[in-house]
DSSP file (Angstrom, degrees, kcal/mol; ACC not computed):
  #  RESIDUE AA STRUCTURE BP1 BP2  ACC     N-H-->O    O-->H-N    N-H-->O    O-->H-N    TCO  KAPPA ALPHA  PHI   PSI    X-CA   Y-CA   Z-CA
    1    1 A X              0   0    0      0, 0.0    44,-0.2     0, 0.0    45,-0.1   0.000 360.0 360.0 360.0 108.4   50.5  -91.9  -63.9
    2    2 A X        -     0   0    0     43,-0.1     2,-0.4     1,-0.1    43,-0.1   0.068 360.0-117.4 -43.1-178.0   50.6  -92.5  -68.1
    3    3 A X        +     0   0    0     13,-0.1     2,-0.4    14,-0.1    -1,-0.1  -0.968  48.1 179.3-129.7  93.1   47.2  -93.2  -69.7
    4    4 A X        -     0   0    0     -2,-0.4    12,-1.8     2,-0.0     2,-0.2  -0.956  28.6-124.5 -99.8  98.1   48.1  -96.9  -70.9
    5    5 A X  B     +A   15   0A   0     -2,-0.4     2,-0.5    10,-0.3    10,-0.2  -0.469  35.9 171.2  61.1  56.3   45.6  -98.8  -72.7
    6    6 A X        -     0   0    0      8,-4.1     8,-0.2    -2,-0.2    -1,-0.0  -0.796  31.8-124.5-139.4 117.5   45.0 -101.9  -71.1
    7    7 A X        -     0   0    0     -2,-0.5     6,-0.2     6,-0.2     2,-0.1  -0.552  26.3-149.3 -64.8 152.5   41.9 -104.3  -72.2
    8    8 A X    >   -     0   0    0      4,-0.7     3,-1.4     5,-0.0    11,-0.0  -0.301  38.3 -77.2 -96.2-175.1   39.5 -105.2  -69.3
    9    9 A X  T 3  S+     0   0    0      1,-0.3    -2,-0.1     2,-0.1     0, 0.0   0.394 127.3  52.2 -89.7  17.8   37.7 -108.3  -69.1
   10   10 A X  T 3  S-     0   0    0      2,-0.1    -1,-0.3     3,-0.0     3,-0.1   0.361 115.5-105.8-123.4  31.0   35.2 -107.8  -71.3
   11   11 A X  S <  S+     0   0    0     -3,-1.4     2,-0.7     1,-0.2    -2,-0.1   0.682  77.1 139.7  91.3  30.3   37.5 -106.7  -74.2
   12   12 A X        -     0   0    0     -4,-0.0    -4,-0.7     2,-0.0    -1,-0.2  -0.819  54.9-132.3 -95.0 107.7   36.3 -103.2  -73.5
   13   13 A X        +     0   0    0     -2,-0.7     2,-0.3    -6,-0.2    -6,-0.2  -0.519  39.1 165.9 -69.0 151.4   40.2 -100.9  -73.9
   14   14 A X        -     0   0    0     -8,-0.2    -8,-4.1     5,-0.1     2,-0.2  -0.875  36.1 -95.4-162.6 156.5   40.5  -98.4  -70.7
   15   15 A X  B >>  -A    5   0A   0     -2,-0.3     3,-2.9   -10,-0.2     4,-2.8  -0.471  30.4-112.3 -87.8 149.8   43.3  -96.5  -69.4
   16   16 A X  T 34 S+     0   0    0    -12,-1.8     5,-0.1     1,-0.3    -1,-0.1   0.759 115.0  55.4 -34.2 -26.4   45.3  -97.6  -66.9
   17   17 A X  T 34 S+     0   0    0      1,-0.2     3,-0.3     3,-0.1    -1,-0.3   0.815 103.0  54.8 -96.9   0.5   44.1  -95.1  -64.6
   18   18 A X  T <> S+     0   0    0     -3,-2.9     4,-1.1     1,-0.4     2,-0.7   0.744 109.5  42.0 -99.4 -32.7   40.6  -96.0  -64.9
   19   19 A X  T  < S+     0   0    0     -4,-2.8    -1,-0.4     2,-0.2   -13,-0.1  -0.933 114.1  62.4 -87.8 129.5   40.9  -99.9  -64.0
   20   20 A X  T  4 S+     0   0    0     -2,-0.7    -2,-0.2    -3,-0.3    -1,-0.2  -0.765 110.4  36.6 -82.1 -27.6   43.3  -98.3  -61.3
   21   21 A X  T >4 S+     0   0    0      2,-0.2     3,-1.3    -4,-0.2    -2,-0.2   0.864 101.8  66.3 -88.3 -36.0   40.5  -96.5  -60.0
   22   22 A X  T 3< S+     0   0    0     -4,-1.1    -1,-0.2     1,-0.4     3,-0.1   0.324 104.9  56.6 -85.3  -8.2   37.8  -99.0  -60.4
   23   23 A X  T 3  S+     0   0    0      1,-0.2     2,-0.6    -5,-0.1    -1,-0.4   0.581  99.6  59.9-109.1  -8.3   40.0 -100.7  -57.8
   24   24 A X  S <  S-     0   0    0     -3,-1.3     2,-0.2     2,-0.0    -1,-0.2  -0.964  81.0-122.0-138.1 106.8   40.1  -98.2  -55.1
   25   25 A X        -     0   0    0     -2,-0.6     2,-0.5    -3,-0.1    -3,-0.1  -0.508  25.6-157.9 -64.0 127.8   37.0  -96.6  -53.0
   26   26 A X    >   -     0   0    0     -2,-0.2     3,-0.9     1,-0.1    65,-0.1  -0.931  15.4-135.7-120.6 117.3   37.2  -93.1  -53.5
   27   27 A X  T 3  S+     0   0    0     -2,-0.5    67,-0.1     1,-0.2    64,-0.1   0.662  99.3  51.3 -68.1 -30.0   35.4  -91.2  -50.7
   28   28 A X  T 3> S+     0   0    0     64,-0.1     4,-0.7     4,-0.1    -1,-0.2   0.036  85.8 147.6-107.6  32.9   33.4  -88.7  -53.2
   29   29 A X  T <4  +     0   0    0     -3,-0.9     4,-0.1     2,-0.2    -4,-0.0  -0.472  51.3  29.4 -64.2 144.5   32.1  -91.3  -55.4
   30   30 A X  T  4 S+     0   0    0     -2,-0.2    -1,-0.2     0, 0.0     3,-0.2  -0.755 109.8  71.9-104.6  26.0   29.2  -91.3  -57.1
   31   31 A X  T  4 S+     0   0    0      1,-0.2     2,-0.4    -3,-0.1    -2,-0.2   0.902 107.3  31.0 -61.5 -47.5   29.4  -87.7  -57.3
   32   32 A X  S  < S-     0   0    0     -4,-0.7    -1,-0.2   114,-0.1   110,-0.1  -0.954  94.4-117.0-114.3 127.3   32.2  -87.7  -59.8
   33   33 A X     >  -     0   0    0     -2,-0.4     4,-1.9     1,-0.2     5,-0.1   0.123  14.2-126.5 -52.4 163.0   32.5  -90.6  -62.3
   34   34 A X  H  > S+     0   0    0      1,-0.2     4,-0.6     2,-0.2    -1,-0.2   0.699 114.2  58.5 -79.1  -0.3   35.2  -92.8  -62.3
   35   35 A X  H  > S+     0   0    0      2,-0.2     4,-1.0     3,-0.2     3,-0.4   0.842 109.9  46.6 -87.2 -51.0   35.4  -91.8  -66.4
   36   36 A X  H  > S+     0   0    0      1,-0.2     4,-2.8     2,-0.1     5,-0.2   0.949 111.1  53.2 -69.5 -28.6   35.8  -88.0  -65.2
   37   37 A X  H  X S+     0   0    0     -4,-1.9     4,-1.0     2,-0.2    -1,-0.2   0.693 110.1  45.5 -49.4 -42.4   38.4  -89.1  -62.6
   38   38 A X  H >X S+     0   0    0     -4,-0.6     3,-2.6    -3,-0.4     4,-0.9   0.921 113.0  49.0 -62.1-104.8   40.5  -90.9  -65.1
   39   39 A X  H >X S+     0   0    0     -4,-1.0     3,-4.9     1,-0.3     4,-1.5   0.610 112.5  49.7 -18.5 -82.9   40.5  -88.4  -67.6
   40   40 A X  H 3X S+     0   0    0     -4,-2.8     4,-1.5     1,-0.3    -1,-0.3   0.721 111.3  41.2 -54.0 -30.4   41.3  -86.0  -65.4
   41   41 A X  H <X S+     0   0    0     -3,-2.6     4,-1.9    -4,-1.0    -1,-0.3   0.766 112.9  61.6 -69.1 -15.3   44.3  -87.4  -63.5
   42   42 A X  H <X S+     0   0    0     -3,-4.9     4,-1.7    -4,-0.9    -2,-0.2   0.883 109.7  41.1 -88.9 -48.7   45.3  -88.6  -67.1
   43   43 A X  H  X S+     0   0    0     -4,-1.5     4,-1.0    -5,-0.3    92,-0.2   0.669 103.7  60.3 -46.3 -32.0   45.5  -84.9  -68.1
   44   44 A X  H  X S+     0   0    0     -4,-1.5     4,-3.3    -5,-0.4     5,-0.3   0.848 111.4  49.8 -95.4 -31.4   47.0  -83.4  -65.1
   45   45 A X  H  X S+     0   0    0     -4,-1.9     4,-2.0   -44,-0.2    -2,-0.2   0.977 100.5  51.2 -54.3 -56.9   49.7  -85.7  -66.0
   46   46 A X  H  X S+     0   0    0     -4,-1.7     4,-1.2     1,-0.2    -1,-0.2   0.778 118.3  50.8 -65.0 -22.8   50.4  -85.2  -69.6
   47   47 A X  H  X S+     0   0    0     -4,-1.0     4,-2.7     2,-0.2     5,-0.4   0.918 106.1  50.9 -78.6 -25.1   50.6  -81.1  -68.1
   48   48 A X  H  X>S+     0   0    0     -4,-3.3     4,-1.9    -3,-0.2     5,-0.5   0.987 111.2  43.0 -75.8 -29.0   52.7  -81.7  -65.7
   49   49 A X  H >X5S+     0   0    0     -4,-2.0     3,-3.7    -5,-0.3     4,-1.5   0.807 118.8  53.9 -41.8 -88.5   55.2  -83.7  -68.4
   50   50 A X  H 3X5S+     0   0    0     -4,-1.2     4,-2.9     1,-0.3    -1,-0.2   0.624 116.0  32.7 -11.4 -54.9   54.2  -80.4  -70.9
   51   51 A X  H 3<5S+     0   0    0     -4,-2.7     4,-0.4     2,-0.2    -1,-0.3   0.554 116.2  53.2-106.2  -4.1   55.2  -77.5  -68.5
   52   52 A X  H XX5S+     0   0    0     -3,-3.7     4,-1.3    -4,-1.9     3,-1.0   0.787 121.3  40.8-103.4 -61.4   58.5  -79.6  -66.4
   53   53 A X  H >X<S+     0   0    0     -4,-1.5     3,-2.0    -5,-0.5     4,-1.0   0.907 121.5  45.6 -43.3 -64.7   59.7  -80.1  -70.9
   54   54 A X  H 3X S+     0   0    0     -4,-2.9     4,-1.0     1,-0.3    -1,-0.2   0.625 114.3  43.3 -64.4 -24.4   58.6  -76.3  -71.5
   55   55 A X  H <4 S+     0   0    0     -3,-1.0    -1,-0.3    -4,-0.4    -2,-0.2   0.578 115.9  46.2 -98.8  -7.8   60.1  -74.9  -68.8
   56   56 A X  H << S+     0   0    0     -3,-2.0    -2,-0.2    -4,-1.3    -3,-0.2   0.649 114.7  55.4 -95.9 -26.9   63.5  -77.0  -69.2
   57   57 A X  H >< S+     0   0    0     -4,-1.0     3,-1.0    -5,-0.3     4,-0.2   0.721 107.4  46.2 -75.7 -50.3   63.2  -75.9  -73.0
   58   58 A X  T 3< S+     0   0    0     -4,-1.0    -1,-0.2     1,-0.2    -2,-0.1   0.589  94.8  66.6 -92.1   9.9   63.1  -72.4  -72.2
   59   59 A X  T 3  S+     0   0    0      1,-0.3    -1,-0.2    -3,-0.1    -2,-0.2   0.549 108.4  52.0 -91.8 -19.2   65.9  -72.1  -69.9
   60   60 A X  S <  S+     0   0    0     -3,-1.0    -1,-0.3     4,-0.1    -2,-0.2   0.712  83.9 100.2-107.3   6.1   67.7  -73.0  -73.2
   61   61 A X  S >  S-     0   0    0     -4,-0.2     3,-0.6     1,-0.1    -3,-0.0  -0.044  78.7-119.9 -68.3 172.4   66.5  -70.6  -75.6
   62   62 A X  T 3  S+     0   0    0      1,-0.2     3,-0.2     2,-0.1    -1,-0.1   0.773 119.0  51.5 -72.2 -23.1   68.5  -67.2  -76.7
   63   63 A X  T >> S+     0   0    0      1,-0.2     4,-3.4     2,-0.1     3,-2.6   0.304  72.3 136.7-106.3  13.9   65.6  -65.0  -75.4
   64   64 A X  T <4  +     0   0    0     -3,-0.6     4,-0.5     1,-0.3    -1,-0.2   0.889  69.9  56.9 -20.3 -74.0   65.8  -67.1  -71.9
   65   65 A X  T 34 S+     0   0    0      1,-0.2     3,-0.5    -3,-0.2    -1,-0.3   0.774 109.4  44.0 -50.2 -22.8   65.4  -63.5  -70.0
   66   66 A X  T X4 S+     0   0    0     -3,-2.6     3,-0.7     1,-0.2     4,-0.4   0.840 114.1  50.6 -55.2 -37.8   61.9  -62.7  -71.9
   67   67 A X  T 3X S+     0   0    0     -4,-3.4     4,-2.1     1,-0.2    -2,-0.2   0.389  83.1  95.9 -88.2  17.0   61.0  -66.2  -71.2
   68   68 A X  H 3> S+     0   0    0     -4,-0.5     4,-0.9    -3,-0.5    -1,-0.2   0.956  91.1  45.9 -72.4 -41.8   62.1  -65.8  -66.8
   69   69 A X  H <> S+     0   0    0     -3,-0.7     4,-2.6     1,-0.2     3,-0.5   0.940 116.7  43.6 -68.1 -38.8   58.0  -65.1  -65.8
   70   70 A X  H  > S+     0   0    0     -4,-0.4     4,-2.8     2,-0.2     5,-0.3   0.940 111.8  52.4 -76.1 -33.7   56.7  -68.1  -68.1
   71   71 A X  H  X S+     0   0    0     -4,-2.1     4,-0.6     1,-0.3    -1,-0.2   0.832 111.9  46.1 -76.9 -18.3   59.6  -70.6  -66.8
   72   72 A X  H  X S+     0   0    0     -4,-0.9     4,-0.6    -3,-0.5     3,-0.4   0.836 111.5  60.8 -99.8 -46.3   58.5  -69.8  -63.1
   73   73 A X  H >X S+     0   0    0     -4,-2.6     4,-1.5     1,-0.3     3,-1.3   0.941 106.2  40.7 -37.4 -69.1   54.9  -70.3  -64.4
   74   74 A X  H 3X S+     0   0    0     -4,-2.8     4,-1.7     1,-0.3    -1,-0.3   0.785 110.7  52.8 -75.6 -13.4   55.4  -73.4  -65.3
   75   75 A X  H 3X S+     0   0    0     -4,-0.6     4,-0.6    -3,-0.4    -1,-0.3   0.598 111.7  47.3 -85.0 -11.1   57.3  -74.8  -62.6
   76   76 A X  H << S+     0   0    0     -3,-1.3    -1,-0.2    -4,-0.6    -2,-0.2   0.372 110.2  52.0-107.4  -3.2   55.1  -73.7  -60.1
   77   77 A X  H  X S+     0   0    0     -4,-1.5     4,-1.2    -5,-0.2     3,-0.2   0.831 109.4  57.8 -99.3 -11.0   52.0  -75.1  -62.2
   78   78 A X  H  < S+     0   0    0     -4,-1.7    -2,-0.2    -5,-0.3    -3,-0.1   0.930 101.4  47.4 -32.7 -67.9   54.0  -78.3  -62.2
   79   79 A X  T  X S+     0   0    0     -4,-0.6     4,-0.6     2,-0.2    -1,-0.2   0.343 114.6  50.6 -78.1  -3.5   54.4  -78.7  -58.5
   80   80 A X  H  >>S+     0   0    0     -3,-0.2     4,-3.0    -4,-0.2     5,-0.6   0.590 109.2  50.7 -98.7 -47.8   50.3  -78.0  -58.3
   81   81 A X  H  X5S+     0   0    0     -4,-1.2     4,-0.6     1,-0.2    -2,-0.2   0.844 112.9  50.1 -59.8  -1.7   49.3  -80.7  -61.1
   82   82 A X  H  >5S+     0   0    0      1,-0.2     4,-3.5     2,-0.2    -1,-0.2   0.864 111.7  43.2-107.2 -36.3   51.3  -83.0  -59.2
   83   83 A X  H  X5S+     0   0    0     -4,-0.6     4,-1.3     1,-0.2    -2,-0.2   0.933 111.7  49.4 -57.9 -40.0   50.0  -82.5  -56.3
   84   84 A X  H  X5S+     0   0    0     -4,-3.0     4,-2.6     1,-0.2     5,-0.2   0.758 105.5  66.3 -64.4 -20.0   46.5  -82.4  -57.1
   85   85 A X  H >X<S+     0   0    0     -5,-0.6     4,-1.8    -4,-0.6     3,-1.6   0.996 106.5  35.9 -36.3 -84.4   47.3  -85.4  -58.9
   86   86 A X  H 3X S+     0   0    0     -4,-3.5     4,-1.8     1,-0.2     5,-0.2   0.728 112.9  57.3 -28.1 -48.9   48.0  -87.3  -55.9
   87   87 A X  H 3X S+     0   0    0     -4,-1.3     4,-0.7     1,-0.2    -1,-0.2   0.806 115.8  42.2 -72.0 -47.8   45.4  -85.7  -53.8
   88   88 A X  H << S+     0   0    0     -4,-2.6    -1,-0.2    -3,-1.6    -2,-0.2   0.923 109.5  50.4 -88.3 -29.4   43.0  -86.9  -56.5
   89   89 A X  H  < S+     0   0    0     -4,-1.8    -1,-0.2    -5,-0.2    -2,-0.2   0.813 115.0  42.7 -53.1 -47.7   44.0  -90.0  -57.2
   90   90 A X  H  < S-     0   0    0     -4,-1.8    -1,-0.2    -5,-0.2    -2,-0.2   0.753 111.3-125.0 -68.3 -27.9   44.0  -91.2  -53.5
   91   91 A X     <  -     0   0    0     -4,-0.7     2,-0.1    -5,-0.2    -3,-0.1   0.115  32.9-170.5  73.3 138.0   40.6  -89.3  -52.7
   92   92 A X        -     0   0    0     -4,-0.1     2,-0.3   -66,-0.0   -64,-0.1  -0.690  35.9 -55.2-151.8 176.8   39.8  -86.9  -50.3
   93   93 A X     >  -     0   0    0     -2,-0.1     4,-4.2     1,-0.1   -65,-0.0  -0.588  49.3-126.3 -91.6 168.2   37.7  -85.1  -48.6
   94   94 A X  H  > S+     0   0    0     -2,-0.3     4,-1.6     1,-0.2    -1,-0.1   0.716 106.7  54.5 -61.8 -14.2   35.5  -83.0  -51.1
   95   95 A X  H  > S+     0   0    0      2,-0.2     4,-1.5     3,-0.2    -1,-0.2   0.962 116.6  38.1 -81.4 -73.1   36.4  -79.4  -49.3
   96   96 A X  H  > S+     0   0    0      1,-0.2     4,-1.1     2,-0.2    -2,-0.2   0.760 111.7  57.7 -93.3 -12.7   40.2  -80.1  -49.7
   97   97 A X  H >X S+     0   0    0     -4,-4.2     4,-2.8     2,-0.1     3,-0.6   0.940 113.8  38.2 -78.9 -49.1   39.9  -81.7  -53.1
   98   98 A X  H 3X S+     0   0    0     -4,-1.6     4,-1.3     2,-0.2    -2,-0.2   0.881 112.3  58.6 -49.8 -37.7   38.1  -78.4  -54.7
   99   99 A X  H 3X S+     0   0    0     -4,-1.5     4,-1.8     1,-0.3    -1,-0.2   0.754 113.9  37.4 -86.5 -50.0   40.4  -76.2  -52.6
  100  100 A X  H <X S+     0   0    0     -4,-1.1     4,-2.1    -3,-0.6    -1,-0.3   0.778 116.7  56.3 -79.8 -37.2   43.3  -77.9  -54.5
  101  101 A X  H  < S+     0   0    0     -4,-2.8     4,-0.3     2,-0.2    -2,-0.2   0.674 102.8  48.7 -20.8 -51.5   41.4  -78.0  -57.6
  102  102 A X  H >X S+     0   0    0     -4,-1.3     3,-2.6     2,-0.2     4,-0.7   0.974 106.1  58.2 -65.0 -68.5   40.8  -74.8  -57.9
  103  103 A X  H 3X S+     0   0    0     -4,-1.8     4,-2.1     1,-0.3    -2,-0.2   0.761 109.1  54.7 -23.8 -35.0   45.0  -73.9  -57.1
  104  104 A X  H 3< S+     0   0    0     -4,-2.1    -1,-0.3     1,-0.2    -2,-0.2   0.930 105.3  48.0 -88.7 -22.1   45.5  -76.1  -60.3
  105  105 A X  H <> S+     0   0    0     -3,-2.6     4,-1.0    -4,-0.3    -1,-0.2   0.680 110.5  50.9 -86.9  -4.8   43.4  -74.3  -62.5
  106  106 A X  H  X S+     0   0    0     -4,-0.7     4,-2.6     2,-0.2     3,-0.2   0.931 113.2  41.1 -60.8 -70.2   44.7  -71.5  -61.6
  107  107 A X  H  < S+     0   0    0     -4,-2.1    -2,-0.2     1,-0.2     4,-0.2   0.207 111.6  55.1 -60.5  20.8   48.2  -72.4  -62.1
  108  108 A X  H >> S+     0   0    0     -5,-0.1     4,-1.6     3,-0.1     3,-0.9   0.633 114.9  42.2-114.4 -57.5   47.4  -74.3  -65.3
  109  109 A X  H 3X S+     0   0    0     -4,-1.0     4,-1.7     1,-0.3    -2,-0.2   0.942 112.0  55.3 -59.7 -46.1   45.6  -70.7  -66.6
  110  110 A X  H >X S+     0   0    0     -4,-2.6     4,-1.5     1,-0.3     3,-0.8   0.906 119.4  34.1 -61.1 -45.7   48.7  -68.7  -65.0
  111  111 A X  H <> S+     0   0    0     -3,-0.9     4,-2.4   -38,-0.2    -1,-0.3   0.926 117.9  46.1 -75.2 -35.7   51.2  -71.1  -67.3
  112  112 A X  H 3X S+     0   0    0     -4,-1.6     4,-1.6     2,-0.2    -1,-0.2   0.664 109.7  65.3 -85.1 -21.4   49.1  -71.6  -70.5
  113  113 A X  H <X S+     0   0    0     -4,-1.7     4,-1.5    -3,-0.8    -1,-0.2   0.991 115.1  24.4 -80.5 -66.8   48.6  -67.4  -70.0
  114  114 A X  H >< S+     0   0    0     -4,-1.5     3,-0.6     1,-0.2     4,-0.4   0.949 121.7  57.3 -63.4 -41.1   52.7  -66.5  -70.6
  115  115 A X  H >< S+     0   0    0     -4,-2.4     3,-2.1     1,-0.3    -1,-0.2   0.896  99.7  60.2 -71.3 -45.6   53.3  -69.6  -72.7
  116  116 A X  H >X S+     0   0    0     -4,-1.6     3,-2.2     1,-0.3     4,-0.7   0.924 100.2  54.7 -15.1 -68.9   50.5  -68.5  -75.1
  117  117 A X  T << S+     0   0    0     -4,-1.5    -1,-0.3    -3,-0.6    -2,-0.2   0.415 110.8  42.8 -80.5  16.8   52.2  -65.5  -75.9
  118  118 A X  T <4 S+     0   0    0     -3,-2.1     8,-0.4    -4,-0.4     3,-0.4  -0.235  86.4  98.3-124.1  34.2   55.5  -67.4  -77.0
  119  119 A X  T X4  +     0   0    0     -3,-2.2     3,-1.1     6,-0.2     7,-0.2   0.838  69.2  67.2 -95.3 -38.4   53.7  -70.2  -78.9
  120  120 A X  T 3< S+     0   0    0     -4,-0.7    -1,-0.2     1,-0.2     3,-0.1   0.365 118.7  19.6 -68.7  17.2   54.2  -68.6  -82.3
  121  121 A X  T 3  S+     0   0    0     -3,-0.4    -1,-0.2    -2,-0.2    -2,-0.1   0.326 119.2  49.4-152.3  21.6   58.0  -69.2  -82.0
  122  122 A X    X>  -     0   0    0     -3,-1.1     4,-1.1    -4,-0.3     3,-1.1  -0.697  65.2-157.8-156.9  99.7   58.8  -71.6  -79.7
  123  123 A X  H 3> S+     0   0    0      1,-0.3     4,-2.9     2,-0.2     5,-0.2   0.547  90.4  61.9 -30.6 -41.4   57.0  -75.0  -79.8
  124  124 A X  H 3> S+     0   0    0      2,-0.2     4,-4.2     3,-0.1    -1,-0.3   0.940 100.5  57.9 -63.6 -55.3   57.3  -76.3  -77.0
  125  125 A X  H <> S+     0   0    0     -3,-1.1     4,-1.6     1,-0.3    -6,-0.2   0.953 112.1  47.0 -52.0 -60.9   55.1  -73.0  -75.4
  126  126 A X  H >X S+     0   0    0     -4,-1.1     4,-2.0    -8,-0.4     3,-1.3   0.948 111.5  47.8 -33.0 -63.3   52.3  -74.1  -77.9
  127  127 A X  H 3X S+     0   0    0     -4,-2.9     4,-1.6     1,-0.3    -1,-0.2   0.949 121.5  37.2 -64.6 -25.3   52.6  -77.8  -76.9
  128  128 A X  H 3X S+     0   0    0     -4,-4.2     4,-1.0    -3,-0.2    -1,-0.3   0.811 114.0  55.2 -90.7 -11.7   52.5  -76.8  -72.9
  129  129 A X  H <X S+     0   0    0     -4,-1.6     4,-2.5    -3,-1.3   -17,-0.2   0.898 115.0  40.1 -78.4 -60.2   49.7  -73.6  -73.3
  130  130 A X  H  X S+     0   0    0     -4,-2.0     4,-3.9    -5,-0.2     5,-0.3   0.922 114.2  55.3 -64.9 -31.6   47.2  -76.1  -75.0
  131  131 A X  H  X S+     0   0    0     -4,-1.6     4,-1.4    -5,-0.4    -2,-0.2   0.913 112.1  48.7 -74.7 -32.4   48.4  -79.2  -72.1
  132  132 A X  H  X S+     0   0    0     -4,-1.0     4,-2.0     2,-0.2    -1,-0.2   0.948 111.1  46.4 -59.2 -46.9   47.4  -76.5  -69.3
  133  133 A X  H  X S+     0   0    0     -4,-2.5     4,-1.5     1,-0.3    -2,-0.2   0.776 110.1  49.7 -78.8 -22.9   44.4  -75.8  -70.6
  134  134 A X  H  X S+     0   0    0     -4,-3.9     4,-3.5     1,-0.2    -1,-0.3   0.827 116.9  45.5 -55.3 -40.2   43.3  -79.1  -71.2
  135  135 A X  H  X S+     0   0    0     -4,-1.4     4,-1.3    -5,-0.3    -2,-0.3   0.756 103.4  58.6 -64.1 -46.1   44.2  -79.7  -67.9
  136  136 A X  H >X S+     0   0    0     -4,-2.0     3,-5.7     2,-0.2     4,-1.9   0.965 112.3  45.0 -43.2 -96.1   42.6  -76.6  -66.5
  137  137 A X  H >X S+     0   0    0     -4,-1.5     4,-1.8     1,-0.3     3,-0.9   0.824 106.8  60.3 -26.9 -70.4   38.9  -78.1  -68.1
  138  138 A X  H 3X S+     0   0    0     -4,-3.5     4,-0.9     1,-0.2    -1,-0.3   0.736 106.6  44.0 -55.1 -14.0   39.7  -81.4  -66.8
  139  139 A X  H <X S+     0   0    0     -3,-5.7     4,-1.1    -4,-1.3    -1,-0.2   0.782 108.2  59.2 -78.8 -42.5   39.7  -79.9  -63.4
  140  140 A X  H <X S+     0   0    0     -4,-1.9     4,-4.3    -3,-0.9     5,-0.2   0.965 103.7  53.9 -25.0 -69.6   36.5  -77.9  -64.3
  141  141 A X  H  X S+     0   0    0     -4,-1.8     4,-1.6     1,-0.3    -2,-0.2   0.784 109.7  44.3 -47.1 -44.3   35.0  -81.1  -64.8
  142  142 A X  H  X S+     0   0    0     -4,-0.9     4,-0.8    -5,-0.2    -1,-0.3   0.549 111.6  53.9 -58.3 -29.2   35.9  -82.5  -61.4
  143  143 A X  H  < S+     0   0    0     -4,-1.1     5,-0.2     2,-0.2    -2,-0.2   0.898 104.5  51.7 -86.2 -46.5   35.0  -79.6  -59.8
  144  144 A X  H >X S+     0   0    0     -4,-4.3     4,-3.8     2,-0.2     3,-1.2   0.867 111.2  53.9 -40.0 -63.3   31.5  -79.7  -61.4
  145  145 A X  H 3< S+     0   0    0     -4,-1.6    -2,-0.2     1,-0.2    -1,-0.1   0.920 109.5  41.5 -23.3 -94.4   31.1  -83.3  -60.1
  146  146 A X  T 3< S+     0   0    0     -4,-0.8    -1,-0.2     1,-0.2    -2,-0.2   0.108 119.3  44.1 -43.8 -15.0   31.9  -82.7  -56.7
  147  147 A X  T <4        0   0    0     -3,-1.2    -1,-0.2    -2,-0.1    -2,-0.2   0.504 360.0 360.0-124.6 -49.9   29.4  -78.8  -56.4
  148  148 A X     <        0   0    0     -4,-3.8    -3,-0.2    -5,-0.2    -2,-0.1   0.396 360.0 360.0 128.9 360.0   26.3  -80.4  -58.4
């Protein structure tokens, strides 16, 4: 799910995922807002985009064999943002949304960790290191919500 831009009706701009949300009862409401909820799903998209580009990116560089641990990184922190995407986006119960929470910020740290050390020469690692970590924090936030 993009982050699109969509006026509401009182000319107020929100993202798509936020009147998307505003539509849907979300079982661990009004613990976490529907503003952190947005954000966060809005993030865990723009990583997973970041680390499925970075990891397609590095498979074509010349130093591919340095790059074997970070490409596995990111493909596996892919397949957690997307699931916890879903997971969060649908709502759950609060037990198995932290439980999956956690797994993505962990695999957002584990990519953002190798990709870090190839950001001074390969762009892409920069753009997906910083998109984990944002992503990481947005998960934080949710998590925070949801414990108190």
């Amino acid at each position: 799910m993009r982050a699109v831009a969509v006026p509401d009706v009182g000319g107020i701009v929100m993202s798509q995922t936020r009147e998307l949300l505003d539509t849907v009862a979300v079982s661990f409401r009004p613990q976490v807002s529907t503003e952190r909820l947005a954000a966060a799903i809005d993030a865990m998209g723009a990583c997973e985009e970041a680390v499925t580009a970075c990891a397609a990116a590095m498979v074509g560089e010349d130093d591919v064999r340095v790059l074997q641990n970070a490409i596995v990184r990111d493909l596996n922190c892919a397949d957690v943002v997307a699931a916890t995407r879903r997971v969060l986006s649908r709502g759950s119960d609060a037990a198995l949304l932290s439980a999956q929470l956690e797994a993505c910020v962990l695999a957002c740290e584990h990519s953002a960790e190798l990709c870090a050390r190839h950001a001074h020469h390969h762009e892409h690692c920069r753009m997906c290191s910083q998109a984990t970590l944002r992503c990481a924090e947005a998960c934080r936030q949710v998590l925070h919500g949801l414990h108190g």
